[in-house]
N, C-alpha and C positions, 0 to 999 in steps of 0.2 A: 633454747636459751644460749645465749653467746655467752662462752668462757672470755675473761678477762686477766688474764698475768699481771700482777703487777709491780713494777721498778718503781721503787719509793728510793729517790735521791737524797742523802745528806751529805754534807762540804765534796761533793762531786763522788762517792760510792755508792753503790747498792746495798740499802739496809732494811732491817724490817723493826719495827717499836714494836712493843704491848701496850695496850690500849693508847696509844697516843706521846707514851710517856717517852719524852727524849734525854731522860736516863735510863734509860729500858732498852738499849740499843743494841741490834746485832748484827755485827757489819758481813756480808756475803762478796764480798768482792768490790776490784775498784774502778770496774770496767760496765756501768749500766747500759754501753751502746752495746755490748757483748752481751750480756744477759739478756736484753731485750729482741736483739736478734736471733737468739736460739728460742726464743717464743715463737718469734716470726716464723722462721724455720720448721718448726715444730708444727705447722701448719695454725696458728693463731691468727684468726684474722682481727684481732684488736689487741691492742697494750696498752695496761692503764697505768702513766706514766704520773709522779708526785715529785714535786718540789719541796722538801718537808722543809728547808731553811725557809724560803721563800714565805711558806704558809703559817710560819711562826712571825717575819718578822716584817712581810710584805716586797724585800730585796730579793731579785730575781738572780742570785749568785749561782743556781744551776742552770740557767737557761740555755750556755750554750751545747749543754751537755744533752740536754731535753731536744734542740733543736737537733744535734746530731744525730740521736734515736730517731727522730722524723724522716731524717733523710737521709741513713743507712739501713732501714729496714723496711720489708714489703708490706708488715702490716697496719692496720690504720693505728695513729696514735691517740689517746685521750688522754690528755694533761690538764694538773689541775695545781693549785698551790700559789699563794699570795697572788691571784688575778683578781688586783683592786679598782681597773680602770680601762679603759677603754685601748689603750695605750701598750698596755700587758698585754690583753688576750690577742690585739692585733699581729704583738710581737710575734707569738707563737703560732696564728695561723698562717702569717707571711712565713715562717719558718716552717710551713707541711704539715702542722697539726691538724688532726680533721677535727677534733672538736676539743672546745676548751671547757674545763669544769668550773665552773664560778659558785664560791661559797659564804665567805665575812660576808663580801661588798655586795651580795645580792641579797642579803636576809635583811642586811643596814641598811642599805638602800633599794628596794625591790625597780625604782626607776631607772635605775641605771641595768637591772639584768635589764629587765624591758628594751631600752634604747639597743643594747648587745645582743639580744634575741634578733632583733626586728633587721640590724644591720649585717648579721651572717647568719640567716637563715639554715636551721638543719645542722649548726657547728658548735651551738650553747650547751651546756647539762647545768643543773641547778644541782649544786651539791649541797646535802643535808648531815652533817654530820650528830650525832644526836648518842648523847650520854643517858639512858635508858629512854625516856619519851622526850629528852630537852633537847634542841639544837644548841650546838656549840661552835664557838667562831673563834677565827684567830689562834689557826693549829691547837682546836681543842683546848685550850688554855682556858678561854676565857666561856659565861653560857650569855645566850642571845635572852635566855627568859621567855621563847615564844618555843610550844611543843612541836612537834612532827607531822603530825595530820593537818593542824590548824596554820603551818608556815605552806605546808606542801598546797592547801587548798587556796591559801590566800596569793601562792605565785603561778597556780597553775598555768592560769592565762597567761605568762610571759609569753609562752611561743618557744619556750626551749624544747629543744632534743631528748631530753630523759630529766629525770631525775636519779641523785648516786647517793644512794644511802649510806652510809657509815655507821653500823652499832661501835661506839667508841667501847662499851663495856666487854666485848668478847672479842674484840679486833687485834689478831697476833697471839690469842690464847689457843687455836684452833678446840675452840669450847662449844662450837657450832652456832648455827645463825640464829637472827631474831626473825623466827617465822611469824611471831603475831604480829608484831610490828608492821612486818612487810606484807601480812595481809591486810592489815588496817588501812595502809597507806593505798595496795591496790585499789581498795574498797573504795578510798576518798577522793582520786583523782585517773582522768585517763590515758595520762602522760605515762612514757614509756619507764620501767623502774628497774635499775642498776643495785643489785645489792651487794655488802659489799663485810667483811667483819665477823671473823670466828669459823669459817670453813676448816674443819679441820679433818673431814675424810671422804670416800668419794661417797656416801650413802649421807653427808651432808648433802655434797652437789645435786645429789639423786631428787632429795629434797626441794631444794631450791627449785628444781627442773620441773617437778610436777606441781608447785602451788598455783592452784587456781581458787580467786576467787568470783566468780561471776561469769567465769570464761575468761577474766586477766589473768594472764601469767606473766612472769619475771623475765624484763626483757635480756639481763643478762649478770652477770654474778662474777665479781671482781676477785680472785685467790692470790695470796702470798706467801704466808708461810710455810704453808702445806709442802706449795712445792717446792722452795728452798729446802727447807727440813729433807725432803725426798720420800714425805709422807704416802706420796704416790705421783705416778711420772705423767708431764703435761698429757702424754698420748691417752692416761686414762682418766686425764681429769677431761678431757675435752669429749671422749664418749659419754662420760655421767653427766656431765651440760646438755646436752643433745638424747640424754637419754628420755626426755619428754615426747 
């Protein structure tokens, strides 16, 4: 299972919410090309990079900040956060991102992931963000009204790269993850699954690393707090990822 770091950007710094809430804000520094390179460094071969303004308001006011993580650092990026069009996610992949997260505009409109799957092959992930079993869009703000299983199986076919789950309810508590959830999900589709919300120690990740259901496992597990906090250090979160 690939470890994920992740740089969640607000008005250009490194911060982390609880569950979502952006009055819940703790701001870690104002250098996310810095932070995201010491993942790199750290030997990370992915960073999962967020736009939090962007994914509230759809204004891509971090972008050049995202795009310079892209290309001051060795490892691949995955960015995600108000990519409503066609338009956006281009910006970012012409910008080094290797794969872009699409989450409102692909549950609203499942034709448009499609069109964006089919046009960058290998560079999409359908992002599922989900407030116990609900998807939620529109930086968590607002619910979509369609559950988790039932969205996840209706887009599987896009042709995207993973799917990135989001338990909004334990995400920044480090209260530990939604394992039934994310076996539900392996259960219901056989797209790759990114999970991502509540990690809060390495015998969480330990977890994560052995769910199997049917012989799927998780293709990789997204951390934030933990490691800011300094709950435990990337060198031993990336052996409990890999401890599978």
């Amino acid at each position: 299972m690939v470890l994920l770091p992740a740089v969640d950007i607000r008005d250009g710094r490194c911060v982390r919410l609880v569950r979502g809430d952006f009055d819940a804000e703790t701001v870690y520094g104002d250098d996310p090309v810095a932070q995201a390179r010491s993942f790199a460094d750290a030997g990370c071969e992915w960073v999962h990079v967020v736009d939090l303004d962007a994914a509230r308001t759809g204004e891509p006011v971090n972008r050049p900040v995202v795009a310079a993580i892209a290309a001051g650092i060795a490892a691949r990026v995955q960015a995600g956060g108000g990519i409503r069009d066609e338009a956006a996610a281009g910006a970012l992949l012409d910008a080094g991102v290797a794969r872009v997260v699409v989450g409102t505009a692909a549950v609203e409109d499942p034709a448009f992931l499609r069109r964006l799957a089919a046009a960058h092959p290998g560079r999409v992930a359908l992002g599922l963000d989900v407030r116990g079993a609900e998807v939620a869009v529109r930086g968590w703000v607002s619910s979509s009204g369609r559950e988790l299983v039932d969205a996840a199986r209706e887009l599987a076919d896009a042709g995207v790269a993973a799917l990135v789950v989001t338990q909004i309810a334990v995400d920044g508590t480090l209260a530990g993850p939604d394992l039934d959830g994310l076996s539900r999900l392996l259960e219901a589709t056989e797209v790759d699954v990114i999970a991502s919300g509540g990690v809060g120690t390495l015998e969480h990740l330990r977890a994560l690393a052995a769910l199997d259901v049917g012989g799927r496992r998780l293709a990789g597990a997204i951390v934030g707090k933990a490691l800011y906090d300094g709950v435990f250090t990337i060198d031993a979160a990336l052996t409990a990822a890999a401890s599978a």
